[in-house]
N, C-alpha and C positions, 0 to 999 in steps of 0.2 A: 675534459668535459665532466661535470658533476654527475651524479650516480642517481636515475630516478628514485624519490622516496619510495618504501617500503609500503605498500597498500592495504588494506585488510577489510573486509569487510561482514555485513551480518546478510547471510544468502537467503533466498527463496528458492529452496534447490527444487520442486514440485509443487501442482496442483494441492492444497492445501494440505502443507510440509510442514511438522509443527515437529519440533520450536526452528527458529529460525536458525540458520548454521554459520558460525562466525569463520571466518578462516581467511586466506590469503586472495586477496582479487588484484588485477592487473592495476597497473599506474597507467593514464592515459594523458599524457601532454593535451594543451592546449591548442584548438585549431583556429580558424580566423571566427575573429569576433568572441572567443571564448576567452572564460578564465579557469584556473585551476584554485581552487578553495581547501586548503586545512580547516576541517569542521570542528568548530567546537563545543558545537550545541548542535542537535536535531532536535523540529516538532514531530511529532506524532498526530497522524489525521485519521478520523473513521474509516477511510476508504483502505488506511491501510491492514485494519484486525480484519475489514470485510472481507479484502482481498484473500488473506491467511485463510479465513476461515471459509468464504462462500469460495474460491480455487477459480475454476472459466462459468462460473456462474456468472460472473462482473469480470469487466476487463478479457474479454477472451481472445482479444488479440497479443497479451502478453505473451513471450516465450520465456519459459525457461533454461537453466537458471538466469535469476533476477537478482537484481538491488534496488527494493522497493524505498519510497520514503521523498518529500515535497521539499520538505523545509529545511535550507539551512544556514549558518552563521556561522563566520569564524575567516580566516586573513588571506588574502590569498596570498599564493606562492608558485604562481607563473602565470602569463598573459601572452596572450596568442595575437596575431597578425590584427592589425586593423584595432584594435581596441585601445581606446584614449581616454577612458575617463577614471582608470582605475592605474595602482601604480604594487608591484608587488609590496607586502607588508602592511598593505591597505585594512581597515576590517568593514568587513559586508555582510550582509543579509543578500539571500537568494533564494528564487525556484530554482528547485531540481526538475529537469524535463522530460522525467523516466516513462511516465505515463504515456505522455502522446508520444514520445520519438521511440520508445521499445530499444533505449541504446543503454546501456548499463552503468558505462558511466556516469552517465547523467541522473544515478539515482545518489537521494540523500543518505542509504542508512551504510558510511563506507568513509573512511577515514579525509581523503580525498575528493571532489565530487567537482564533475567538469560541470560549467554554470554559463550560459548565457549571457554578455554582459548587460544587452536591455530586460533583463528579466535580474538584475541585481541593481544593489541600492548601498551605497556610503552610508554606515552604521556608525553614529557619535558616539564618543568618548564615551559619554552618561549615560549611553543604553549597553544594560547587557547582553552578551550572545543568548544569555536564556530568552532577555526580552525578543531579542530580535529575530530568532526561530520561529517566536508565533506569528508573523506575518503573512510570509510568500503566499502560497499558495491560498491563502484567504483576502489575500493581495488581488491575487488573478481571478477567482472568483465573484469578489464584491465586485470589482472593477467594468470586469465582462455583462454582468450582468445589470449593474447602471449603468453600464456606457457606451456598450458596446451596439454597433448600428442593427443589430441583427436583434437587440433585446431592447429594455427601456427609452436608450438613445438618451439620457439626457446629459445635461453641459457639465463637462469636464471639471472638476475639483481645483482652486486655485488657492493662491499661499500671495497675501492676506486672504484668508475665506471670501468669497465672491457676499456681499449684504444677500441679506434675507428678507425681504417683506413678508413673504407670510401668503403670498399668494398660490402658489405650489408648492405639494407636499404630495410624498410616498411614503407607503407605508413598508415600512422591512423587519418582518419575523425573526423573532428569535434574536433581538440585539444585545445579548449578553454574549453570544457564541463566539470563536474566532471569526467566523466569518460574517454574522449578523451585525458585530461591534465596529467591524475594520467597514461595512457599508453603511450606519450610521455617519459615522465619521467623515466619511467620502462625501456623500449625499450633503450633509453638512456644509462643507467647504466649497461644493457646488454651490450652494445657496439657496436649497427646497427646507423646507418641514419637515420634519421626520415625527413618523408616529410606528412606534414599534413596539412588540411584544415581549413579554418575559415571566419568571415567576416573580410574586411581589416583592421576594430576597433581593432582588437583582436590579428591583428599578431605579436606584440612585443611581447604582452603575451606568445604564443604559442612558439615564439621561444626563449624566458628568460626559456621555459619550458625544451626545449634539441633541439628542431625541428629547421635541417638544411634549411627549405624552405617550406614557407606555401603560398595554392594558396586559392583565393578567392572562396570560394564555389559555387556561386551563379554565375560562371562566364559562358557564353556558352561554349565558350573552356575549362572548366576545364578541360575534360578527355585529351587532347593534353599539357595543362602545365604540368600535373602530368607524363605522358610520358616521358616528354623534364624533367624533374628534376630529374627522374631514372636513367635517358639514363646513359650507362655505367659502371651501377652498377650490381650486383646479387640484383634482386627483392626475397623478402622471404617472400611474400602474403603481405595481406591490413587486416586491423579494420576499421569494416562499420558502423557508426552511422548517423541516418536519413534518412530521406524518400529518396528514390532514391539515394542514397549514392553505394549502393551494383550495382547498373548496370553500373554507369563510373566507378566505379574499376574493374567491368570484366571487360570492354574495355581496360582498361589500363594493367590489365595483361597476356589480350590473346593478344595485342598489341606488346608487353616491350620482344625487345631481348635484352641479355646482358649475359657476361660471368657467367657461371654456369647455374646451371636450374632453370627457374621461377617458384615456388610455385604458383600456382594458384588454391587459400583459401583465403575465404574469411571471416572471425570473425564478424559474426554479434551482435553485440551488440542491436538495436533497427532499427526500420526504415521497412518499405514496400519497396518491389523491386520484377522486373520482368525476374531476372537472370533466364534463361530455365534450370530446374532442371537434373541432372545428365548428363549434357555439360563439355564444356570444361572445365570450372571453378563452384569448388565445392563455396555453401554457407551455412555455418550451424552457427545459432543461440547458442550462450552461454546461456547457459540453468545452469540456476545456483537450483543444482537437491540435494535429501539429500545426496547424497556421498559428491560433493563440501563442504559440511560443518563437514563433519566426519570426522574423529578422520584422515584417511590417503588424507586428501585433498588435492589435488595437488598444490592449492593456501599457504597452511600453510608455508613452507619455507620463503616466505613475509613476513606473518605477526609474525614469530618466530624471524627469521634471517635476513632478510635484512631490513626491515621497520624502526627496533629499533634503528639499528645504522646510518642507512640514516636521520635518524629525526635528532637525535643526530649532527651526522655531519654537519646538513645542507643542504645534497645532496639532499635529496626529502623534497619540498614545498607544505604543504596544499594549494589546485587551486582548482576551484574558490576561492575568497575569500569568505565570509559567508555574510549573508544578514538576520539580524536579522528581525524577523517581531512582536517577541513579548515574552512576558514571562509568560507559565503555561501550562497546557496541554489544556485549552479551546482555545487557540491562534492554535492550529495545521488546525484547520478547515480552521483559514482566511489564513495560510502559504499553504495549498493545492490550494487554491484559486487564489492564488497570483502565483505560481510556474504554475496551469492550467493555465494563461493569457498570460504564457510565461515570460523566463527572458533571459538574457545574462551574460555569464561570471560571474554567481553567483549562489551560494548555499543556498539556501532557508533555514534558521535554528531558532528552537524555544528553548528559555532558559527556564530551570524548576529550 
């Protein structure tokens, strides 16, 4: 019988433990419906310096020690009972489902990292593991939050793109982000309008993304441009990222008549706001909970059905691009670091 690989990984040994402590962590075979992943690339998300540094101020159902971290990419190298669509030596894009399940394997920042098979996705030759890190968890985010029956609800992303008339359109903040750019894009292929936000560095980007009209975020009039770019469409709610993000888009949707009825939902992805709770416009946080990562996740059709053929095709582009900062798992510290200072239109990622 062959000899489990050698594991190592980068700890969260305490409530905000700095720097993080690389050292040996267990090897965990594969159980039904799982795969075992050699990483070659991790993303880095805000939630994870937050983590680091706010300790059980966020996340206070974590125990420690931990192996934090969402994103990853790279071949796998065993497959567990019930799984047919992956074959070992395959190369994949995955969530790591350390957050909701509190199991450690299942975390990214760790040579090894046990994955989900409906929460992974067949990664093309012509995308790199750097590209393919930035997606996962801005994967399950954008997704839940368009799609998801408990949020937006609206119709599923198809490959060819489902046509657009122009009759409905959302607006989603912040569409240069990992996760602003990957709901763009969704939203898109659904077949809505997209009207989304940015700094005006970024609006080519945004709009190479699917997005019919993007306004400057930062601007005092924002909430009266994003009015004036709806005007005469069916609005079907917003996606809210950053701080104060969620209060112009109520204005905007207890504002915005137009034919059909205005959803007025708001998809909060991240961001402080002082929308008055149980008003005219609902706000509910995408809470990515252990059902999202279970076997009947509402996100899974993505990453089954459309993701694979969208790569394939070309119709969906890894965005940000990636921003390497180093290679091994002691590099993750200075990438938390670098991503806490703040970046732009880029995905913070570590090669192992």
């Amino acid at each position: 019988m062959a000899q489990d690989p050698e594991n190592q990984a980068a700890w969260l040994n305490a409530s905000k433990a700095t720097p993080l402590e690389v050292g040996p962590a267990p090897y965990t075979p594969p159980g039904p419906g799982q795969l075992v992943v050699r990483n070659a690339a991790i993303g880095i998300n805000p939630i994870d310096w937050l983590k680091q540094f706010l300790g059980d101020g966020i996340l206070p159902h974590i125990r420690y020690p931990t192996i934090f971290g969402e994103d990853v990419s790279g071949t796998v190298i065993a497959i567990g009972e019930g799984v047919t669509r992956f074959r070992v030596g395959d190369r994949v894009l995955a969530a790591a489902g350390l957050i909701p399940s509190n199991n450690t394997p299942e975390g990214a920042f760790q040579l090894y990292t046990v994955v989900r098979e409906w929460l992974t996705t067949p990664l093309p030759s012509r995308i790199s593991f750097e590209q393919g890190c930035a997606l996962p968890l801005a994967l399950i985010v954008a997704s839940l939050g368009l799609f998801g029956k408990d949020y937006l609800g609206l119709d599923l992303p198809t490959v060819p793109a489902r046509p657009a008339d122009g009759s409905r359109v959302v607006i989603i903040a912040g569409g240069a982000s990992a996760v602003g750019g990957t709901a763009v894009q969704l939203a898109a292929a659904a077949g809505y309008e997209i009207v989304s936000t940015a700094s005006p560095k970024n609006f080519d980007l945004v709009k190479s993304l699917g997005a019919a009209h993007v306004v400057d975020y930062n601007s005092p009039t924002v909430a009266d441009e994003l009015l004036a770019a709806v005007r005469g469409r069916q609005l079907v709610g917003a996606f809210s990222l950053g701080d104060g993000t969620a209060d112009y888009l109520a204005t905007v949707l207890k504002s915005h008549e137009g034919p059909g009825p205005t959803k007025k939902f708001i998809a909060r992805a991240e961001g402080k706001h002082s929308v008055e709770e149980r008003g005219e416009v609902e706000v509910k946080f995408i809470l990515v909970s252990p059902e999202v990562i279970g076997a009947e996740s509402p996100v899974r059709p993505i990453f089954e059905e459309y993701l694979p053929r969208a790569l394939v095709e070309g119709q969906f582009v890894p965005r940000p691009k990636p921003e390497v900062v180093g290679k091994g798992l002691d590099k993750i510290q200075d990438a938390l670091e670098v991503l806490r200072k703040g970046v732009s239109a880029k995905k913070i990622v570590v090669q192992l």
